[in-house]
Every structure is written in C-alpha cells, then in structure tokens.
MIGUKOL-570062 format. One record per residue: residue in three letters; residue number from 0; x, y, z of N, C-alpha, C in turn. Coordinates in nm, 3 decimals, decimal comma. Layout:
REM residues N
REC   tise   drenro       nxx       nyy       nzz      caxx      cayy      cazz       cxx       cyy       czz
REC    ala      NUM         X         Y         Z         X         Y         Z         X         Y         Z
...
***
This chain:
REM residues 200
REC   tise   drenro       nxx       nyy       nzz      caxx      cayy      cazz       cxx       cyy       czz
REC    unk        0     0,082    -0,120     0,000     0,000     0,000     0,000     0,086     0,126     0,000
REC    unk        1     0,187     0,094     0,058     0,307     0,225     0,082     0,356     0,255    -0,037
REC    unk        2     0,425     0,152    -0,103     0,477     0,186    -0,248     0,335     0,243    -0,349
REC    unk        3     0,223     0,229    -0,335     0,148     0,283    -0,450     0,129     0,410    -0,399
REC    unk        4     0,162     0,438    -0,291     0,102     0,579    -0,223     0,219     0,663    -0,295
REC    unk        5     0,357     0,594    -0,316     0,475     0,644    -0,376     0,483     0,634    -0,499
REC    unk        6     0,394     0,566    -0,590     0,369     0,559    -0,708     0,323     0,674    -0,704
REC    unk        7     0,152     0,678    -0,655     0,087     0,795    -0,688     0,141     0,926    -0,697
REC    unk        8     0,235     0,962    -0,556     0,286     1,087    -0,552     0,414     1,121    -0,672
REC    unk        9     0,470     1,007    -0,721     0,533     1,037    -0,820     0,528     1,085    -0,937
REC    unk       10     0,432     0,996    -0,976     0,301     1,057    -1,091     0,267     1,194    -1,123
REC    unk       11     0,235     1,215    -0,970     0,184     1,308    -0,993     0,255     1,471    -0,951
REC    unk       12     0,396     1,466    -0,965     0,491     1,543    -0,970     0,518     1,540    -1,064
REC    unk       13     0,512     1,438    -1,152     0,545     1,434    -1,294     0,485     1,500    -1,396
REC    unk       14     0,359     1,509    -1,342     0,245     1,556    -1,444     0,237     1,712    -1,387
REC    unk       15     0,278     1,730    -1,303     0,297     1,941    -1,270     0,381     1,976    -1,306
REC    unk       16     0,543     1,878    -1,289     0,645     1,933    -1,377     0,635     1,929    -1,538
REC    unk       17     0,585     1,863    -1,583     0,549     1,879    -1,727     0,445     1,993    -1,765
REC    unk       18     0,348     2,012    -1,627     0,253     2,145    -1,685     0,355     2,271    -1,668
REC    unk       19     0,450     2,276    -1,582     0,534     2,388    -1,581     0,593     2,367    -1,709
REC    unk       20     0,662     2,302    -1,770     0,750     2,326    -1,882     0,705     2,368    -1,976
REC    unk       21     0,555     2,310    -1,986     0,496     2,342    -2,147     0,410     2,469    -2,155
REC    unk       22     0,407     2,560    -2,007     0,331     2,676    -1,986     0,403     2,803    -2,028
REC    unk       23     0,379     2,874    -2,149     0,443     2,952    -2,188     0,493     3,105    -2,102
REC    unk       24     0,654     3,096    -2,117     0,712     3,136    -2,067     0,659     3,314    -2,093
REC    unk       25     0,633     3,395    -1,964     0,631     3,578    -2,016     0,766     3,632    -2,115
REC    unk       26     0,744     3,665    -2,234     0,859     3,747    -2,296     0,806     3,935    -2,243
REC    unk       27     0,957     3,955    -2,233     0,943     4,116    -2,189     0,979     4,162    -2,374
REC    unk       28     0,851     4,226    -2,414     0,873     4,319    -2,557     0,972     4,464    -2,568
REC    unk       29     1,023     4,446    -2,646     1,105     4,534    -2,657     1,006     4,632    -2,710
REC    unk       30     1,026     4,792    -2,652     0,897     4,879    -2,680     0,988     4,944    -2,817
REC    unk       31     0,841     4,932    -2,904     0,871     4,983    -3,030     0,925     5,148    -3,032
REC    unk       32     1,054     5,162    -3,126     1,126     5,296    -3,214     1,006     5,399    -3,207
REC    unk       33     0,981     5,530    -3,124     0,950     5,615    -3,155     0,988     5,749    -3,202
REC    unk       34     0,876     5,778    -3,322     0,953     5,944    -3,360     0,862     6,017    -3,358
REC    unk       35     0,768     6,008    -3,302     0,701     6,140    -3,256     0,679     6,158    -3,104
REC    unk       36     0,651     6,263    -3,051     0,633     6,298    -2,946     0,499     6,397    -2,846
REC    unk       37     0,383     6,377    -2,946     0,253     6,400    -2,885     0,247     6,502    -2,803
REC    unk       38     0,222     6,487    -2,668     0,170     6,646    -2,607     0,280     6,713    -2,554
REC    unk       39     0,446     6,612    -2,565     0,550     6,755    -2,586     0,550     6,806    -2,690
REC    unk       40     0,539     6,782    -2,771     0,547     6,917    -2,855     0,409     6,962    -2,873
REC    unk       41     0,336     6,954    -2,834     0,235     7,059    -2,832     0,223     7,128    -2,718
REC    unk       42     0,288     7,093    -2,576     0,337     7,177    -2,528     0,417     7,261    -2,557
REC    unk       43     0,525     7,259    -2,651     0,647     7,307    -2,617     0,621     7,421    -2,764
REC    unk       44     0,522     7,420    -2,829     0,455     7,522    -2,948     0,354     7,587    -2,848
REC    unk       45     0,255     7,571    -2,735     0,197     7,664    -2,691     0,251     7,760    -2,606
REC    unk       46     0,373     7,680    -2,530     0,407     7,769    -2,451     0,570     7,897    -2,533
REC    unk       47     0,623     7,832    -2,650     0,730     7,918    -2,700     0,634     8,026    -2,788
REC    unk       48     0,481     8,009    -2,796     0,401     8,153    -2,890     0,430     8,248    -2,736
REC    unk       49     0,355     8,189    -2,625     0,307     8,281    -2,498     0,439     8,340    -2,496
REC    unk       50     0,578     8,279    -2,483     0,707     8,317    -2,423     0,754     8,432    -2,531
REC    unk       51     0,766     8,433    -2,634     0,734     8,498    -2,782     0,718     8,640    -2,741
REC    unk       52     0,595     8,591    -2,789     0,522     8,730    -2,697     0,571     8,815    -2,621
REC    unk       53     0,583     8,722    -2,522     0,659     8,828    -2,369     0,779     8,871    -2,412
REC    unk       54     0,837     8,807    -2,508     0,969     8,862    -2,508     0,966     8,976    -2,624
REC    unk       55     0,894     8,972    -2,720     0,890     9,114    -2,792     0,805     9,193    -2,714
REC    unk       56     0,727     9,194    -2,639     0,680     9,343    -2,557     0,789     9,381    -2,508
REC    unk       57     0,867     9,259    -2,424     1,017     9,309    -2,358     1,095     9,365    -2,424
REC    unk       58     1,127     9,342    -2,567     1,213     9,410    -2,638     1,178     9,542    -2,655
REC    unk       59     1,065     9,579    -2,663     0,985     9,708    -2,665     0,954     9,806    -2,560
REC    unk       60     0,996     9,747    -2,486     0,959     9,844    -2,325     1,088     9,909    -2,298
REC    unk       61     0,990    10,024    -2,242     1,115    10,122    -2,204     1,109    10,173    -2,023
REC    unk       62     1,001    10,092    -1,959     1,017    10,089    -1,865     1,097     9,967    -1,765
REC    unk       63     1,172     9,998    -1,675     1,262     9,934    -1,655     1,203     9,871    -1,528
REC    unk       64     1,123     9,896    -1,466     1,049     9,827    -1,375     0,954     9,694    -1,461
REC    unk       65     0,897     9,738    -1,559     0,798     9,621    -1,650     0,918     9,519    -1,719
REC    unk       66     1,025     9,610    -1,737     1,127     9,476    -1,802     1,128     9,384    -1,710
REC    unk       67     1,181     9,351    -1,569     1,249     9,301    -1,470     1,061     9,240    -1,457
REC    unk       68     0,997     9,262    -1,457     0,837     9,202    -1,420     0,836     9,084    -1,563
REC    unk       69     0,883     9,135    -1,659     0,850     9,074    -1,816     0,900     8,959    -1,748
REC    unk       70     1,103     8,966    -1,752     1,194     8,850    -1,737     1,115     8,736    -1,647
REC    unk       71     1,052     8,783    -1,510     1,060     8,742    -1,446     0,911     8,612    -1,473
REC    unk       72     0,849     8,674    -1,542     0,712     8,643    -1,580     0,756     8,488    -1,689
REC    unk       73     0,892     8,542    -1,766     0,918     8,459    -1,886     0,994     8,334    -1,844
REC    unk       74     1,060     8,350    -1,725     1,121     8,242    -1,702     1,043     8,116    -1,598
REC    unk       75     0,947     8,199    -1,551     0,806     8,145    -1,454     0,738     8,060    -1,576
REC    unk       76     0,756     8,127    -1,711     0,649     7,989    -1,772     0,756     7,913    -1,831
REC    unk       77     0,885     7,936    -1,848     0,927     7,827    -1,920     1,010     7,752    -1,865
REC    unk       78     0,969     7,803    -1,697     0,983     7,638    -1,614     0,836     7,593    -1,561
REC    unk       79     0,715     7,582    -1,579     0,623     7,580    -1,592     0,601     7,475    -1,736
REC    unk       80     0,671     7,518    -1,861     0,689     7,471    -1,957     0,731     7,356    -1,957
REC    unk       81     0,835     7,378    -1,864     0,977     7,230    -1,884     0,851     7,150    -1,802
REC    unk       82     0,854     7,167    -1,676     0,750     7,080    -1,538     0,671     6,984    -1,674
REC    unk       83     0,542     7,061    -1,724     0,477     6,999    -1,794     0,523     6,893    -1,888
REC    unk       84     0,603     6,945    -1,947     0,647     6,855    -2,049     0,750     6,728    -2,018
REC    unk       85     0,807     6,774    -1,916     0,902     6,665    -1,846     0,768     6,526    -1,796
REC    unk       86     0,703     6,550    -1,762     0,519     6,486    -1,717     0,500     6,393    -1,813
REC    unk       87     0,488     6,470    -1,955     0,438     6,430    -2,026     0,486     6,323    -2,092
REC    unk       88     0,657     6,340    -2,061     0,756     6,302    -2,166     0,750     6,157    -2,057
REC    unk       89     0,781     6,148    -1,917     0,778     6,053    -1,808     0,661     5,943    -1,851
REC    unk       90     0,554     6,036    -1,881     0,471     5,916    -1,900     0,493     5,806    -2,031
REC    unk       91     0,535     5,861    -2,138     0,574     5,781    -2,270     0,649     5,660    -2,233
REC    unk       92     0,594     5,536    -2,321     0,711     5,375    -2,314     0,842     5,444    -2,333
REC    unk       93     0,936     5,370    -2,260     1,087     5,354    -2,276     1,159     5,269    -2,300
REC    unk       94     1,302     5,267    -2,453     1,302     5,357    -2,456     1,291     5,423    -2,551
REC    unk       95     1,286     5,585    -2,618     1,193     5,662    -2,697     1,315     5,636    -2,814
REC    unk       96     1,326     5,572    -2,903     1,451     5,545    -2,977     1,425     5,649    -3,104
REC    unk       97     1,508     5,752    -3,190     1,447     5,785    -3,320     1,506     5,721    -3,412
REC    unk       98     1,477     5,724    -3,540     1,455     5,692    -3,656     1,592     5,765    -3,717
REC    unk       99     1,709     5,727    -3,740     1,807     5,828    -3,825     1,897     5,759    -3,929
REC    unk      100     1,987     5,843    -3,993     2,044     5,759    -4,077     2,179     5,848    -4,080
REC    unk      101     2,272     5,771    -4,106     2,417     5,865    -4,132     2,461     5,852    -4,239
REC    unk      102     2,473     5,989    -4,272     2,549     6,033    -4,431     2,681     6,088    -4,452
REC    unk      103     2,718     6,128    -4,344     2,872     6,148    -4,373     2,926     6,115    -4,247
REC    unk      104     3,089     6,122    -4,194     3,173     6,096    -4,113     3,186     5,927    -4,110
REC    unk      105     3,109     5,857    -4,179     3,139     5,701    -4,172     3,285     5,674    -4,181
REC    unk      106     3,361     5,737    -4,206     3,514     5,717    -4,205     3,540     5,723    -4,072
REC    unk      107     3,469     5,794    -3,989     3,518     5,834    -3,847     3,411     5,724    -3,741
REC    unk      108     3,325     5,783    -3,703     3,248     5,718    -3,642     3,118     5,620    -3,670
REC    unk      109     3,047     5,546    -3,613     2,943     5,465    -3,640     2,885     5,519    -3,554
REC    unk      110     2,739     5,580    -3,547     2,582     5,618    -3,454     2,536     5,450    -3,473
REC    unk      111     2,527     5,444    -3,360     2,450     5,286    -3,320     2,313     5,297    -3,325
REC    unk      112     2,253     5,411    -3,215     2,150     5,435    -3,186     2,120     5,575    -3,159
REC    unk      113     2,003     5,646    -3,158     1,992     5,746    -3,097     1,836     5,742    -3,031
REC    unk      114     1,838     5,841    -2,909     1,709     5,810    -2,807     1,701     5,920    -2,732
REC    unk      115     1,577     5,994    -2,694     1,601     6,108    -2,617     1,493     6,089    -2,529
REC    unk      116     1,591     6,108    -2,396     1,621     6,087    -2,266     1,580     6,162    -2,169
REC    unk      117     1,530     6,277    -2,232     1,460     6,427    -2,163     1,398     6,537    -2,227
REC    unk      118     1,338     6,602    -2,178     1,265     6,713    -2,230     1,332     6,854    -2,153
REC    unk      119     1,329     6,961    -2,209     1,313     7,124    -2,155     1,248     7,182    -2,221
REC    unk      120     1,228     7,330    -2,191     1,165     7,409    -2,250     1,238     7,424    -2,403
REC    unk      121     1,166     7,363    -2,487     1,136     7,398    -2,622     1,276     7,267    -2,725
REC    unk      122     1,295     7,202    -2,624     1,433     7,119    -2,648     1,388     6,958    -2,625
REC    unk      123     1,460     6,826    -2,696     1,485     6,734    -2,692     1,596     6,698    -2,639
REC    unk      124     1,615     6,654    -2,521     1,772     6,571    -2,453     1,805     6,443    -2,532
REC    unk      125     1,910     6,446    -2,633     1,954     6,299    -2,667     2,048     6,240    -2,589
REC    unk      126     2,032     6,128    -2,641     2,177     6,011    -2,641     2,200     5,907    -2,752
REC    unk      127     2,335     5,889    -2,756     2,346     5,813    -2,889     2,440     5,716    -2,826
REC    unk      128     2,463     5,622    -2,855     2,591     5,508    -2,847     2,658     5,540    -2,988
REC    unk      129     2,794     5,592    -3,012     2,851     5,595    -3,076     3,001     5,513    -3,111
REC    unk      130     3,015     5,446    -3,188     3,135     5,364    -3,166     3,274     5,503    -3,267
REC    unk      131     3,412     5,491    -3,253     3,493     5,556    -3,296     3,556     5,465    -3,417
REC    unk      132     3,582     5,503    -3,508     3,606     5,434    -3,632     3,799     5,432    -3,616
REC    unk      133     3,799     5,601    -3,610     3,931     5,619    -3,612     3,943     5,735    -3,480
REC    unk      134     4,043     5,744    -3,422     4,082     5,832    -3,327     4,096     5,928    -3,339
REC    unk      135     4,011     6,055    -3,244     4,031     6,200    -3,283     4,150     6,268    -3,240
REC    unk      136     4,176     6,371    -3,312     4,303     6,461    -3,311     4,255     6,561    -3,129
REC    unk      137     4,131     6,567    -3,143     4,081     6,706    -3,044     3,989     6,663    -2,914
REC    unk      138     3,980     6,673    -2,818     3,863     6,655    -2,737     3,689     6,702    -2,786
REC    unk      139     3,608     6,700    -2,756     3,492     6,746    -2,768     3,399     6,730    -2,930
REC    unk      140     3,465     6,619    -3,003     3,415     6,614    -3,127     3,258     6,609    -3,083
REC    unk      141     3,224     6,675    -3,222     3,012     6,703    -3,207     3,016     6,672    -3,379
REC    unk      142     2,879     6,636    -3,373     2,827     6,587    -3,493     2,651     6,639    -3,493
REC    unk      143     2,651     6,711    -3,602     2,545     6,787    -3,647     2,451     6,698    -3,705
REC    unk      144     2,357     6,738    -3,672     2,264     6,662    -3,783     2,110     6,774    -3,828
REC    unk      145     2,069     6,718    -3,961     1,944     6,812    -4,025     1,816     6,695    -3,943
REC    unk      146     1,723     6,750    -3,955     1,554     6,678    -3,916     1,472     6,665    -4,053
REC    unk      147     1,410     6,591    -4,070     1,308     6,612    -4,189     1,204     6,521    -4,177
REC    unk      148     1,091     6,571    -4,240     0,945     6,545    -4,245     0,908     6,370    -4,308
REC    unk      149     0,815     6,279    -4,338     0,812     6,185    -4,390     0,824     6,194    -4,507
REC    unk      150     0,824     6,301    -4,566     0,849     6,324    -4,703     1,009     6,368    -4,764
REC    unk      151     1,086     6,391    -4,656     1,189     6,420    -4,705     1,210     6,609    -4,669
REC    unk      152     1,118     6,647    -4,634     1,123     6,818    -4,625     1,192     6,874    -4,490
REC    unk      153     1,297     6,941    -4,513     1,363     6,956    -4,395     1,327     7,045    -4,300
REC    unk      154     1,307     7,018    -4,189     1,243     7,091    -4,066     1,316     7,201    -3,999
REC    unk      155     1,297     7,290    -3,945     1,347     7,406    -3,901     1,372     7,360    -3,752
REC    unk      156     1,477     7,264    -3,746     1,475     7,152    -3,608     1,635     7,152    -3,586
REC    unk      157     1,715     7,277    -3,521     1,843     7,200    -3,520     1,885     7,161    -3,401
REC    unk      158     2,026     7,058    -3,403     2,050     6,971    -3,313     2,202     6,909    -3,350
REC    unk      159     2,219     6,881    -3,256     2,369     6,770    -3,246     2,407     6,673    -3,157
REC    unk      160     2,500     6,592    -3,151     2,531     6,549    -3,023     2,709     6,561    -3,047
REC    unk      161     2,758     6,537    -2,884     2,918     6,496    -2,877     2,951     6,451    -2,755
REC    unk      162     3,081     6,439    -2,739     3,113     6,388    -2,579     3,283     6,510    -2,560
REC    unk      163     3,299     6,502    -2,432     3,380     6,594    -2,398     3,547     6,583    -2,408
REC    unk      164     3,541     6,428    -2,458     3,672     6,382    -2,436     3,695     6,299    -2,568
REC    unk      165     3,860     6,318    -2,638     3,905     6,238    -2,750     3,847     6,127    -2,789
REC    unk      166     3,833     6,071    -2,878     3,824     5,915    -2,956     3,889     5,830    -2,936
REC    unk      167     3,881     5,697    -2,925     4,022     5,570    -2,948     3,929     5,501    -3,039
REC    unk      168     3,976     5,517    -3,172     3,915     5,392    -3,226     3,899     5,265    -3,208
REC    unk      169     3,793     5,227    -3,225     3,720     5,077    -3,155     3,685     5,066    -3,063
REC    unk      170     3,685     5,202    -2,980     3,581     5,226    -2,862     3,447     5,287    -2,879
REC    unk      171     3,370     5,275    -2,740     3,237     5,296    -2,783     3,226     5,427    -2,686
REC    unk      172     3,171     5,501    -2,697     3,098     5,599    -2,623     2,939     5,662    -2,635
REC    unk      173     2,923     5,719    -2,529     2,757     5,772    -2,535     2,819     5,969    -2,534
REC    unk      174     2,723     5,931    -2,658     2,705     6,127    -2,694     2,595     6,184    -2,679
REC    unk      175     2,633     6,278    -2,619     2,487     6,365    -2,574     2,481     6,521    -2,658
REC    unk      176     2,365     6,520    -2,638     2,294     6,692    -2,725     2,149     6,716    -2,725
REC    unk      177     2,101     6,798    -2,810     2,008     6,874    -2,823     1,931     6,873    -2,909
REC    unk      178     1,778     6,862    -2,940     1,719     6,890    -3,039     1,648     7,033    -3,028
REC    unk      179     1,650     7,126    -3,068     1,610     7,261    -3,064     1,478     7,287    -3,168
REC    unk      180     1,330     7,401    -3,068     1,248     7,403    -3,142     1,195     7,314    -3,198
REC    unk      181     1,175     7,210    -3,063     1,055     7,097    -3,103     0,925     7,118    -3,156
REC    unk      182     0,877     7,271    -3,111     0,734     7,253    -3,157     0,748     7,238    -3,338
REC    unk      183     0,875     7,246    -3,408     0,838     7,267    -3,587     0,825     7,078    -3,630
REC    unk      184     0,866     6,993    -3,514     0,888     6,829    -3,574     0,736     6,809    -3,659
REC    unk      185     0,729     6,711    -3,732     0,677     6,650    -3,817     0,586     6,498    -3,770
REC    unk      186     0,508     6,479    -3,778     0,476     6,314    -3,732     0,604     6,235    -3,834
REC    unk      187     0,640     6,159    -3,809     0,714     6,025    -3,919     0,870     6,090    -3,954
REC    unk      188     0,915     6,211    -3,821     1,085     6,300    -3,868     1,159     6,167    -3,812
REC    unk      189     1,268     6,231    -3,945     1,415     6,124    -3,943     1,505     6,226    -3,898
REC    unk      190     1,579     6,216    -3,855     1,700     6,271    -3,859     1,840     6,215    -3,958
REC    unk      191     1,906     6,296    -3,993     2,021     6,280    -4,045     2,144     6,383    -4,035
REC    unk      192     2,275     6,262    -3,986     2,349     6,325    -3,950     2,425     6,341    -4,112
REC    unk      193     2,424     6,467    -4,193     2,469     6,521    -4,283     2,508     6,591    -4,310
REC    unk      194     2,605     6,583    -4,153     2,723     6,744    -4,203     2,826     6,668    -4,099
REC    unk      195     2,992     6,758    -4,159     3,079     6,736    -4,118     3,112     6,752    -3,974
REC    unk      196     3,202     6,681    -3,942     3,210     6,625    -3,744     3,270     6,737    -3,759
REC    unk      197     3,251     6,811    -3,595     3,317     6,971    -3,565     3,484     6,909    -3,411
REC    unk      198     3,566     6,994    -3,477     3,670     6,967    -3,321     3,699     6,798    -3,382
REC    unk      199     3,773     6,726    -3,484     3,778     6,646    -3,518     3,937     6,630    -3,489
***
C-alpha cells in the first residue's frame, strides 16, 4: 500500500512538472522605435508663442520696472513649460529610440543608436551610443545633424550630439545633445546626421 502511495505521488509530480515546462514562458517586448512625441510638442509650441510674446513686448519696453516684471514672468512659464512637459515626456514607453540615418563621417564614427532621454523648455535631450572608427586629433568632437518630415522636407529643427573627451578607435561611447524648437517636428521626422564632425 506504501509503495502505491509512492507511485501515486510520483506521478503526480510528474504531471505538474510537465505542466510547468509546457506553460508559456512571459517574454518582456522590446517597446517599439518612436519618432514622434505628442503632447511635448504641443506643449512646447503653446508655450514658446506665450514666451514669444513676452519677449517682444520686452524688447519694446522702455520701462525698466515692467522689463524686470517681463523677465521674471518669462522664465516662470518656461519652467512651468519644462515641469509639464518633463510629465508628459515621463509618461511615454521607454526607450523613446528615433529613426536616423548617417550620411557622412562614416570614415570616423558609427551612430549605433539614438534616443532622447529628456525634455526642456522647447528642447529634446539625446543620447546616442557611438562607436569611434578612427581616433580623434581634439577633445569634444560634435556631430550635427538636419531633421526632416516623412516626405523628405527639412524641418526648421536644429540639433547635435558629442562627448567631452578624445576618440580611441574601436571604442564605444555615449554622446549627448540637443534637439532645438521641437514645436516645428513633423509626425514620421528622421534625422540625419549630414554634415561634417566639428573639433575632429
């Protein structure tokens, strides 16, 4: 009677370890390449008209008490600006990867990736993994790049990235920069880095 009681329980470890194996395992998805950015930049177009504004009355005033009220007014919304949009940007899947392509410096460096990492007032925070092809002469090499529309139409969007310190070729580094005047992006913008590396 003992041994079937040890049958049974065998059995029937057998038959849970087999429901574990064949129970499909959770995959973690890699969150899909985004290139647009939704209510930052429609933040970051309502609040650079308001800031606009304030700043040509400011240019126009000749009272020096309303200037120092203007400044003070302008920098109140465009950290007000950033707050919001930093919100907005927090809430989006990570991470926010864009869409680019490289057209020149391939002699020098390889862009692996690029992804932006933060928001400010009226700005995109990147990062790129960049590998070094060949070793720079200078510290602080930067690499420019144009923006353009799904059609190819280039956006009034400038930007770059770099890092602060020389090259060793066949090393990798992370470069950081700026995308400027987010509110002009495009739904479906590429970037391309298509201009020559600066401090090379």
């Amino acid at each position: 009677m003992k041994k079937n009681y040890v049958a049974i329980a065998a059995l029937a470890l057998l038959a849970f370890c087999n429901s574990c194996s064949n129970t499909p395992k959770e995959t973690k998805e890699e969150t899909p390449a985004v290139n647009t950015i939704g209510k930052v930049q429609t933040l970051a177009g309502s609040y650079l008209g308001e800031v606009s504004k304030l700043q040509a009355e400011q240019s126009q005033c000749t009272d020096v008490e309303r200037m120092f009220t203007l400044d003070s007014v302008i920098n109140a919304r465009k950290l007000e600006a950033t707050t919001l949009m930093t919100a907005a940007f927090d809430s989006l899947p990570k991470p926010l990867n864009i869409i680019f392509d490289q057209k020149k410096n391939n002699d020098k460096i390889t862009v692996k990736d690029l992804r932006i990492v933060g928001v400010s007032f009226n700005e995109l925070e990147l990062e790129a993994t960049v590998e070094a092809v060949q070793s720079s002469s200078f510290d602080m090499p930067f690499a420019s790049f144009s923006i353009s529309d799904a059609k190819g139409t280039r956006l009034d969007v400038a930007g770059g990235i770099g890092t602060d310190t020389k090259l060793q070729a066949g090393q990798t580094y992370v470069f950081k920069g700026k995308a400027q005047n987010v509110q002009n992006l495009a739904p479906g913008f590429k970037v391309s880095f298509d201009e020559d590396m600066k401090k090379w």
